[in-house]
Predicted model as a PDB file, atoms N, CA, C, CB and O in Angstrom, pLDDT in the B-factor column:
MODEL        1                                                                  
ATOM      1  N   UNK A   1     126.782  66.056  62.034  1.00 44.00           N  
ATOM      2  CA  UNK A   1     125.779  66.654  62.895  1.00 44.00           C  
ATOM      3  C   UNK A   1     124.386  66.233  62.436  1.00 44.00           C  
ATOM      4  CB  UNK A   1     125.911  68.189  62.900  1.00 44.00           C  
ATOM      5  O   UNK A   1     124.213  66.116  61.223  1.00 44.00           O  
ATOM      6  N   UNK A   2     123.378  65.992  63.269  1.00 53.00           N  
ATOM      7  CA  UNK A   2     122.455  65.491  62.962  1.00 53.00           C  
ATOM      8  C   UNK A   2     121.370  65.948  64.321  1.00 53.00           C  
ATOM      9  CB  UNK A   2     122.832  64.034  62.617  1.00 53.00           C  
ATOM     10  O   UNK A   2     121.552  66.044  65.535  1.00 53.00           O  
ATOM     11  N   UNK A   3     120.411  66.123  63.594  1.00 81.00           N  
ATOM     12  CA  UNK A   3     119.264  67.299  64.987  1.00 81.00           C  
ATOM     13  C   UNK A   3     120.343  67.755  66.187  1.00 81.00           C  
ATOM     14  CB  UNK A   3     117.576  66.042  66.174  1.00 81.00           C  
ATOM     15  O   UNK A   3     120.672  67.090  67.169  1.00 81.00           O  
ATOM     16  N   UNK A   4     120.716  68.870  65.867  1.00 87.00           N  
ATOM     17  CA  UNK A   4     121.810  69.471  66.664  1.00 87.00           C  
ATOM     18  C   UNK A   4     121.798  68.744  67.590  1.00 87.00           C  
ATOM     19  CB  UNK A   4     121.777  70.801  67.074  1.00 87.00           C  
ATOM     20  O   UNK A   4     121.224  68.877  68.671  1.00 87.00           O  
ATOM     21  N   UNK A   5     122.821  67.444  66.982  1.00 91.00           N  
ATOM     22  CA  UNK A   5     123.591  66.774  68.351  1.00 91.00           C  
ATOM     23  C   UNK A   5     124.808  66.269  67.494  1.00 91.00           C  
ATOM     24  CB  UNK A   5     122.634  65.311  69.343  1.00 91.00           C  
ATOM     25  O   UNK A   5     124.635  65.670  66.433  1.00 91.00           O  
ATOM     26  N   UNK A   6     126.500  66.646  68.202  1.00 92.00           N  
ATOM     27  CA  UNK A   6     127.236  66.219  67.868  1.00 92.00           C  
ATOM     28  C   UNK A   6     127.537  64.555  68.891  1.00 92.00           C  
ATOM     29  CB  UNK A   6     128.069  67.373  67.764  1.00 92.00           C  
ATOM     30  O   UNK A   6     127.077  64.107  69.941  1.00 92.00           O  
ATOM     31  N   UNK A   7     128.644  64.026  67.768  1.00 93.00           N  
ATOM     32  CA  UNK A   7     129.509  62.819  68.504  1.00 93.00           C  
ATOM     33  C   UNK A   7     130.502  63.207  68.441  1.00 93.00           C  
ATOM     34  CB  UNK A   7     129.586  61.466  68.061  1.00 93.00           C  
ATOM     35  O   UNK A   7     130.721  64.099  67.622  1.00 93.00           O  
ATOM     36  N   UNK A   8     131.855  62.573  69.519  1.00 93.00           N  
ATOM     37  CA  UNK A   8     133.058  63.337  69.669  1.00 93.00           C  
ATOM     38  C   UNK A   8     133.653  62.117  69.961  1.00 93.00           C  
ATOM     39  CB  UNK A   8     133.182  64.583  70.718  1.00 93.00           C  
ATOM     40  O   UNK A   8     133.145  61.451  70.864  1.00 93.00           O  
ATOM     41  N   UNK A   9     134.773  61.627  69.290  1.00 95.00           N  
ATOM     42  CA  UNK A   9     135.963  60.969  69.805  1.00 95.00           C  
ATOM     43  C   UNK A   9     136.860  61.120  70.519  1.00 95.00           C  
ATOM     44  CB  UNK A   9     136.473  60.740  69.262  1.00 95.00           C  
ATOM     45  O   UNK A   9     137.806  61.467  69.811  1.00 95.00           O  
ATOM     46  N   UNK A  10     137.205  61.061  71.705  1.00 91.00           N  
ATOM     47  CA  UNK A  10     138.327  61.510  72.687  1.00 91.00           C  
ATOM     48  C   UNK A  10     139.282  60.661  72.998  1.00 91.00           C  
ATOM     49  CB  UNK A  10     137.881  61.880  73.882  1.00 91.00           C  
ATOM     50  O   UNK A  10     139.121  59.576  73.555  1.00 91.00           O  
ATOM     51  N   UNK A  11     140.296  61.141  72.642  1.00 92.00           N  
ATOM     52  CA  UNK A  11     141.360  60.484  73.353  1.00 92.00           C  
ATOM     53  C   UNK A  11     142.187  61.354  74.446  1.00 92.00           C  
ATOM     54  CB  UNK A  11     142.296  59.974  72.309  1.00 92.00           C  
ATOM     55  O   UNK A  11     142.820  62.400  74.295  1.00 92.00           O  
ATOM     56  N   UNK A  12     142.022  60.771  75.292  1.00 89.00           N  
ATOM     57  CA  UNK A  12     143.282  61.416  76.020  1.00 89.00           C  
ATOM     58  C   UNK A  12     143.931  61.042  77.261  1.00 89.00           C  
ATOM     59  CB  UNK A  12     143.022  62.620  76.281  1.00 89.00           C  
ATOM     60  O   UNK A  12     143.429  60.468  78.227  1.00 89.00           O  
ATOM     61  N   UNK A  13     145.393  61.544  77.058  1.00 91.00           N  
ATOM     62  CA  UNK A  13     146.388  60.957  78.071  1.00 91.00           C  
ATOM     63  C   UNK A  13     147.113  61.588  78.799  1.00 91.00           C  
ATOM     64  CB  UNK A  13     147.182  60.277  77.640  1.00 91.00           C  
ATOM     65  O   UNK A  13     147.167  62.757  78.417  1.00 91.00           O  
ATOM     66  N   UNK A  14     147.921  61.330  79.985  1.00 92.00           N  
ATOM     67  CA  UNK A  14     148.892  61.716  80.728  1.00 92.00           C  
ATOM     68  C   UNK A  14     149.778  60.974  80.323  1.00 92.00           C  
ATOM     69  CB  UNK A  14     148.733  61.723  81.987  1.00 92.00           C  
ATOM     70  O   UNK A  14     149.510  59.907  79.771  1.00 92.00           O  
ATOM     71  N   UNK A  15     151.091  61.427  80.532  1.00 94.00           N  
ATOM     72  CA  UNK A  15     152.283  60.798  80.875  1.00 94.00           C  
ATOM     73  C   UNK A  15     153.053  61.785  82.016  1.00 94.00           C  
ATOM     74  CB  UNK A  15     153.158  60.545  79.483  1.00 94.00           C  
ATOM     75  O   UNK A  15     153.299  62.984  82.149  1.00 94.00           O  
ATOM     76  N   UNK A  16     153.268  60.579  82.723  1.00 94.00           N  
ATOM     77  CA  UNK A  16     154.484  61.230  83.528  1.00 94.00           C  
ATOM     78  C   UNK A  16     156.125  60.263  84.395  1.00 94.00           C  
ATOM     79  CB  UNK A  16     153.505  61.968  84.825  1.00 94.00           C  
ATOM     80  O   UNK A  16     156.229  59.122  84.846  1.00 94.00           O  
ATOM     81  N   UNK A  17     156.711  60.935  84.332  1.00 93.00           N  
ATOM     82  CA  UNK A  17     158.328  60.955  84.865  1.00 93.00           C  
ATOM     83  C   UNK A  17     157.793  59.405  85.765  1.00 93.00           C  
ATOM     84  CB  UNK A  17     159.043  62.819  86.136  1.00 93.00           C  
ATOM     85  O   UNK A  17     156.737  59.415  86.397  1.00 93.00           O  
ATOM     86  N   UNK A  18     158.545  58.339  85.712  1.00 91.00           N  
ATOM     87  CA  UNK A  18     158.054  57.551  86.980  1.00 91.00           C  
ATOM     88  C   UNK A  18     159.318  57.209  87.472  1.00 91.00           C  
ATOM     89  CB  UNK A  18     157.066  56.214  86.757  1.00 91.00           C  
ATOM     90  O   UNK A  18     160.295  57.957  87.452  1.00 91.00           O  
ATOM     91  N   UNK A  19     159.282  55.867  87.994  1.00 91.00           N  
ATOM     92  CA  UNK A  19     160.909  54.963  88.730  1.00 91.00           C  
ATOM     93  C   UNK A  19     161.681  55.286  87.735  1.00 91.00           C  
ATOM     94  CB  UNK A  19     161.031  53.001  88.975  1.00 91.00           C  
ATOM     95  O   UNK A  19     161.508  55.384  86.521  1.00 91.00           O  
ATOM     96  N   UNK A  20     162.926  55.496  88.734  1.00 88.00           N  
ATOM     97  CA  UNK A  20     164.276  55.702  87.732  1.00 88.00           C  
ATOM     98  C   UNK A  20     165.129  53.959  87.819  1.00 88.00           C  
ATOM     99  CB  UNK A  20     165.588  57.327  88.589  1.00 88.00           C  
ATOM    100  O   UNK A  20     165.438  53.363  88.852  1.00 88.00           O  
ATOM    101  N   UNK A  21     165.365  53.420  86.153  1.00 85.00           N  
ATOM    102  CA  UNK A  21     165.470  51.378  86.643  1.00 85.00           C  
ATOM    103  C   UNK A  21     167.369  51.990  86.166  1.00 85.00           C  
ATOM    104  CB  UNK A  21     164.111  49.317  84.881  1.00 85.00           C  
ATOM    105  O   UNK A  21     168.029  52.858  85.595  1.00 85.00           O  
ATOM    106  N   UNK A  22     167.410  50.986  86.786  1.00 80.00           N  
ATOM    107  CA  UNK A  22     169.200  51.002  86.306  1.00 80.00           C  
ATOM    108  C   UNK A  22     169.525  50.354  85.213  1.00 80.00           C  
ATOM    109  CB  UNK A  22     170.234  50.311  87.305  1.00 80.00           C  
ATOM    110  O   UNK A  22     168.797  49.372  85.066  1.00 80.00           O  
ATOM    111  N   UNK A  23     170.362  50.492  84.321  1.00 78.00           N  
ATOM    112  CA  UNK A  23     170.496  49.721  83.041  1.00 78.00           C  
ATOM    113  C   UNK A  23     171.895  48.893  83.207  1.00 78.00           C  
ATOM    114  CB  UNK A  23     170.508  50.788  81.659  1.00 78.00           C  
ATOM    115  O   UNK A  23     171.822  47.747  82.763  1.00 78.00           O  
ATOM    116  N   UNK A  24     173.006  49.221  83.699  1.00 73.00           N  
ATOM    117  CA  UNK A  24     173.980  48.488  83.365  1.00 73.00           C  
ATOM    118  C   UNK A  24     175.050  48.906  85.109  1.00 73.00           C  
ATOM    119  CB  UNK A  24     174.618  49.045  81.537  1.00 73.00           C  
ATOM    120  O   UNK A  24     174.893  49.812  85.927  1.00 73.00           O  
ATOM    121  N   UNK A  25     176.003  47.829  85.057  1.00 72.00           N  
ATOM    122  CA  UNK A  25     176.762  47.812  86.399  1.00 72.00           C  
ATOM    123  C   UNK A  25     177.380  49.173  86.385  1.00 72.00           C  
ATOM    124  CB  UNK A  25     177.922  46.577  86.561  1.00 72.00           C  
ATOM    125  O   UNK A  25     178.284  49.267  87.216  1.00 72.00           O  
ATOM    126  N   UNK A  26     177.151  50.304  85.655  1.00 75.00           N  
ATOM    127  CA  UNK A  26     178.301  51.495  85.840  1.00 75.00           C  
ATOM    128  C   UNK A  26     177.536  52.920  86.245  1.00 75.00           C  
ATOM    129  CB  UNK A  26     179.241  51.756  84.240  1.00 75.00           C  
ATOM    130  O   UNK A  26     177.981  54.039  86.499  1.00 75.00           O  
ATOM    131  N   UNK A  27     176.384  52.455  86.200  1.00 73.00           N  
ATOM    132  CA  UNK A  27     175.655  53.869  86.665  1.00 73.00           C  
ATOM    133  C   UNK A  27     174.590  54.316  85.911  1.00 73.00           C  
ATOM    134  CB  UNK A  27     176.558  55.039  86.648  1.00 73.00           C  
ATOM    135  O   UNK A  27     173.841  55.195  86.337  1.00 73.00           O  
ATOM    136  N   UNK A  28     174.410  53.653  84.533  1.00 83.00           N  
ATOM    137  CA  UNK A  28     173.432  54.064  83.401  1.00 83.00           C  
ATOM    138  C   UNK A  28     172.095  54.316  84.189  1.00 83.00           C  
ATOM    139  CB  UNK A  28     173.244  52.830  82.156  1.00 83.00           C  
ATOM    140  O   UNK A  28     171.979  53.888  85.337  1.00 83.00           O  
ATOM    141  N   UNK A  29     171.293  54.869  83.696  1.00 86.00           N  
ATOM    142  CA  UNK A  29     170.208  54.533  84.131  1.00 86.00           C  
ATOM    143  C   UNK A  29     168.976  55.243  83.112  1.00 86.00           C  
ATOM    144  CB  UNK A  29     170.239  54.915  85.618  1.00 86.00           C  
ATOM    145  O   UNK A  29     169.574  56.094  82.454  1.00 86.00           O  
ATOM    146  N   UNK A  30     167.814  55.242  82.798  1.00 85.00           N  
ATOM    147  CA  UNK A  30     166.360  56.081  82.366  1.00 85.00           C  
ATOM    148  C   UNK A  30     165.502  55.804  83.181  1.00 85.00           C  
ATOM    149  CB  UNK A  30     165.669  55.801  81.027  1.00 85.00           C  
ATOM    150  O   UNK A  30     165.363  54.887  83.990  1.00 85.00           O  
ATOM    151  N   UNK A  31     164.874  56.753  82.882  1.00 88.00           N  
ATOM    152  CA  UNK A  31     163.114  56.807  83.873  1.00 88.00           C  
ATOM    153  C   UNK A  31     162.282  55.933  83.153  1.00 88.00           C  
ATOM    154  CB  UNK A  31     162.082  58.530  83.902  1.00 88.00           C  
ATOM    155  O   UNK A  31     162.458  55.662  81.965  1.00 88.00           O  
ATOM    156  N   UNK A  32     161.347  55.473  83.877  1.00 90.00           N  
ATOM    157  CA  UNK A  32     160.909  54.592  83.137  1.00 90.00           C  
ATOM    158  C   UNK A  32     159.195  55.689  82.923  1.00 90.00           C  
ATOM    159  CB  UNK A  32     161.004  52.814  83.993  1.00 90.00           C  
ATOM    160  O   UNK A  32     159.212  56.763  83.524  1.00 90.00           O  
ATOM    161  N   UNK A  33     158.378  55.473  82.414  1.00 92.00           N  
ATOM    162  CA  UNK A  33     156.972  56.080  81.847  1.00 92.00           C  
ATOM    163  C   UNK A  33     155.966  56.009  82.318  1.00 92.00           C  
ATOM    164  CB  UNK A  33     156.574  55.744  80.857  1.00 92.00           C  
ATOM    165  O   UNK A  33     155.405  55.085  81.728  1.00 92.00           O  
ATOM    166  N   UNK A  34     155.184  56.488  83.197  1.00 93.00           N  
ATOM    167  CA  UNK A  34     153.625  56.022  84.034  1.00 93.00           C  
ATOM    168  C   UNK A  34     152.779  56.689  82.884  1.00 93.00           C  
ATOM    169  CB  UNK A  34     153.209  56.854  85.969  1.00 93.00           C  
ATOM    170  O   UNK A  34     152.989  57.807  82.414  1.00 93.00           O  
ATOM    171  N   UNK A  35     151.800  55.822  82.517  1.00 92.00           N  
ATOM    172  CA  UNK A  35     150.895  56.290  81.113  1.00 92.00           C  
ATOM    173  C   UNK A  35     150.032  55.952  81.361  1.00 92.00           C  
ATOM    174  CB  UNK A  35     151.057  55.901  79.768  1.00 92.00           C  
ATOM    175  O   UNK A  35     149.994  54.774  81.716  1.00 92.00           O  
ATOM    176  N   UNK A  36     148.283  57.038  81.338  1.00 90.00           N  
ATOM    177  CA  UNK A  36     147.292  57.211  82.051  1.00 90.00           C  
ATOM    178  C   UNK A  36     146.535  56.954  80.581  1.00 90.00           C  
ATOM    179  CB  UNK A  36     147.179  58.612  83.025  1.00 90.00           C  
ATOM    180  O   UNK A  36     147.436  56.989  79.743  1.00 90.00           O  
ATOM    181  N   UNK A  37     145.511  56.759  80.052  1.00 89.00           N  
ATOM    182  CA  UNK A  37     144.637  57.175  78.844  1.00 89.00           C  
ATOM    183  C   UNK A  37     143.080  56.681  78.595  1.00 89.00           C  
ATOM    184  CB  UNK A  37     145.392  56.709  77.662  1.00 89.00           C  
ATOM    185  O   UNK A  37     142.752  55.708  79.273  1.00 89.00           O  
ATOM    186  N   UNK A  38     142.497  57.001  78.078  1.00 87.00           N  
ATOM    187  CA  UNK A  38     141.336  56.977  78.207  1.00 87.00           C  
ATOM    188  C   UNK A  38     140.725  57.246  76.779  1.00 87.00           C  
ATOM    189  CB  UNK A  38     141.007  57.830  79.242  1.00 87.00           C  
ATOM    190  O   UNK A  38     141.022  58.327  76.271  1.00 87.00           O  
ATOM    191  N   UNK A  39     139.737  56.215  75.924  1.00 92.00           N  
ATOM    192  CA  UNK A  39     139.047  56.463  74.733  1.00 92.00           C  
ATOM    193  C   UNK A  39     137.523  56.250  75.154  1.00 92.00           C  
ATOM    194  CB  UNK A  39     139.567  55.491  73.522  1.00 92.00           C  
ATOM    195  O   UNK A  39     136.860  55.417  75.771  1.00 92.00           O  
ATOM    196  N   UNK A  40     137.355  57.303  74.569  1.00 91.00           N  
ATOM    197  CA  UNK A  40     135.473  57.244  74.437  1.00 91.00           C  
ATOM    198  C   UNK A  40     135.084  58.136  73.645  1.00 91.00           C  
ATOM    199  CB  UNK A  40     134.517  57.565  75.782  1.00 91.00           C  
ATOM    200  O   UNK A  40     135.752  59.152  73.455  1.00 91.00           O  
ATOM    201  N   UNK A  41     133.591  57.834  72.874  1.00 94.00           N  
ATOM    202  CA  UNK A  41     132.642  58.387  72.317  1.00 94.00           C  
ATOM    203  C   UNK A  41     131.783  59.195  73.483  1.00 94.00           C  
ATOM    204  CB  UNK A  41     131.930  57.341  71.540  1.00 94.00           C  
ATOM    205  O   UNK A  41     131.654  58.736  74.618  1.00 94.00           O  
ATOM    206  N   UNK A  42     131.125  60.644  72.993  1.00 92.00           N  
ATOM    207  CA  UNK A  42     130.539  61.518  73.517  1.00 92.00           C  
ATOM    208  C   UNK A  42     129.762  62.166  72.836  1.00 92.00           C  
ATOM    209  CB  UNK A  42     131.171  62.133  74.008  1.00 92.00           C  
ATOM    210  O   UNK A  42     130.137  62.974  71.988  1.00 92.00           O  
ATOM    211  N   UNK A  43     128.283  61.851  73.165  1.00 92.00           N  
ATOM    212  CA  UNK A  43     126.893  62.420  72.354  1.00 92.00           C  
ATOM    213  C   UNK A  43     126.744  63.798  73.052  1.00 92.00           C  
ATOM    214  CB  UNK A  43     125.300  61.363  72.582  1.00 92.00           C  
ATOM    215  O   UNK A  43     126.750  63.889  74.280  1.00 92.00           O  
ATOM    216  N   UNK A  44     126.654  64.506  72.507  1.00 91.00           N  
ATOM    217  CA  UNK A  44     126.279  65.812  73.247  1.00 91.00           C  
ATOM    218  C   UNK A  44     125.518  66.693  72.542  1.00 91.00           C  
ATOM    219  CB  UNK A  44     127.393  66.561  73.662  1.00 91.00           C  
ATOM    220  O   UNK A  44     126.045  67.369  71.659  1.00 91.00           O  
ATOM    221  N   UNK A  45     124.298  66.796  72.808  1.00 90.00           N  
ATOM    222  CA  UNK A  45     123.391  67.709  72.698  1.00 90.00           C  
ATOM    223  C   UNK A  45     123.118  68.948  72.636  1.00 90.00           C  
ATOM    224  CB  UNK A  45     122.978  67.574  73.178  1.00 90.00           C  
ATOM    225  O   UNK A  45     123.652  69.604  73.531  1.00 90.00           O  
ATOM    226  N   UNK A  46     122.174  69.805  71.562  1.00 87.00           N  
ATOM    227  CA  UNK A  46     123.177  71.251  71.591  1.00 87.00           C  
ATOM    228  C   UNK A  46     122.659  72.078  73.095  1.00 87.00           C  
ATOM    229  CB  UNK A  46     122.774  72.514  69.874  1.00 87.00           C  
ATOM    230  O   UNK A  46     121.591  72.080  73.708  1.00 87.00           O  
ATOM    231  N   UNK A  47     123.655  72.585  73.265  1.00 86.00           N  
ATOM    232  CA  UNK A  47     123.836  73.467  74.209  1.00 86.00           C  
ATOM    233  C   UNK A  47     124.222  72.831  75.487  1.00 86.00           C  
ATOM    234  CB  UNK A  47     122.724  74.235  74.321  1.00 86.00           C  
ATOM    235  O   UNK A  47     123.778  73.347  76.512  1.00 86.00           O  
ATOM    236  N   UNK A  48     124.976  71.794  75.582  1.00 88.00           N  
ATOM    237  CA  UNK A  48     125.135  70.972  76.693  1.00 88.00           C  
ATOM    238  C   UNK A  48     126.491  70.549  76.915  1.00 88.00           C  
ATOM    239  CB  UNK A  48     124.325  69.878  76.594  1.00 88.00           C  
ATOM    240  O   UNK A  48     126.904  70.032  75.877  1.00 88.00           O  
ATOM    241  N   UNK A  49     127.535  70.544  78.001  1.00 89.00           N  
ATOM    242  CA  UNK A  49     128.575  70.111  78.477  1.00 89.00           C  
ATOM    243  C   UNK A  49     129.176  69.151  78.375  1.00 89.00           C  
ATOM    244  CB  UNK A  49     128.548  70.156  79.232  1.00 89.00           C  
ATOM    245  O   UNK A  49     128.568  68.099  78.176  1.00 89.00           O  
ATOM    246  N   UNK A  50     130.407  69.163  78.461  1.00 86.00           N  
ATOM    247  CA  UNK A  50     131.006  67.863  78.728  1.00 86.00           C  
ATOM    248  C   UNK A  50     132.222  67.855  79.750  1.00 86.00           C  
ATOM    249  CB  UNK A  50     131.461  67.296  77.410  1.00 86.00           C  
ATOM    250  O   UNK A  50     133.174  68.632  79.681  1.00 86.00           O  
ATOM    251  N   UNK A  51     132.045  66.824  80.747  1.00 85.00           N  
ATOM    252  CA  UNK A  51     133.329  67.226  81.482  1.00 85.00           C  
ATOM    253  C   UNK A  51     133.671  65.726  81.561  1.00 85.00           C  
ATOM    254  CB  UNK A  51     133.212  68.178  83.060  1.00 85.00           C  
ATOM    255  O   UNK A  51     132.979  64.715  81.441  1.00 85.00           O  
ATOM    256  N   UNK A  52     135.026  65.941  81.813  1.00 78.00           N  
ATOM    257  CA  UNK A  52     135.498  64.428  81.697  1.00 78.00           C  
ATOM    258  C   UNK A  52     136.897  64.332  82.707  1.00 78.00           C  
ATOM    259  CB  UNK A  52     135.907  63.992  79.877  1.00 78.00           C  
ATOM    260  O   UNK A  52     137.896  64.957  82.349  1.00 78.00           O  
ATOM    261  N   UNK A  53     136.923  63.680  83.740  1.00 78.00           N  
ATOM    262  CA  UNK A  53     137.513  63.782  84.770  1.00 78.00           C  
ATOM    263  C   UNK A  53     138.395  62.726  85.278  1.00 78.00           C  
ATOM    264  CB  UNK A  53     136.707  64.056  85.496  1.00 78.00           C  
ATOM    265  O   UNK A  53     137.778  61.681  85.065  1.00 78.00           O  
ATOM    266  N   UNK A  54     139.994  62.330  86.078  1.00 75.00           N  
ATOM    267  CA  UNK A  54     140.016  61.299  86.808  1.00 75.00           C  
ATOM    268  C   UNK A  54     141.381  60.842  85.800  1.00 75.00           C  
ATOM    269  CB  UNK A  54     138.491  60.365  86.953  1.00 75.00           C  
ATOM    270  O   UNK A  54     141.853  59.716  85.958  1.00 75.00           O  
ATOM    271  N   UNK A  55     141.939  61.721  84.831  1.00 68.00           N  
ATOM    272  CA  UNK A  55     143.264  61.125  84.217  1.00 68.00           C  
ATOM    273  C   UNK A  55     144.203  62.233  84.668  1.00 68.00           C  
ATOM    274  CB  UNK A  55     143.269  60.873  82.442  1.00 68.00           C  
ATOM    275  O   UNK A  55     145.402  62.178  84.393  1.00 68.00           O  
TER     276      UNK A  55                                                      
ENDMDL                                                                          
END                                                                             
């Protein structure tokens, strides 16, 4: 912290359920993974917000 202003590292992600692929001639099968993510730095000033949107 430095003149009340923090920095913030963010990571963050979704995952979710996607296409189901077939694996073998007998029926096998798994879902396969849709994976959303997002890294950034965030200066924020004291007394001030952060919103972070769109994953």
């Amino acid at each position: 912290m430095h003149n009340n202003n923090i920095i913030i590292d963010l990571r963050v992600s979704k995952d979710n359920v996607g296409e189901i692929i077939l694996i073998d001639v007998i029926g096998g099968a798994v879902p396969s993974i849709d994976t959303r993510s997002v890294d950034t730095q965030v200066l924020i000033v004291d007394s001030q917000t952060v919103v972070l949107g769109g994953i």
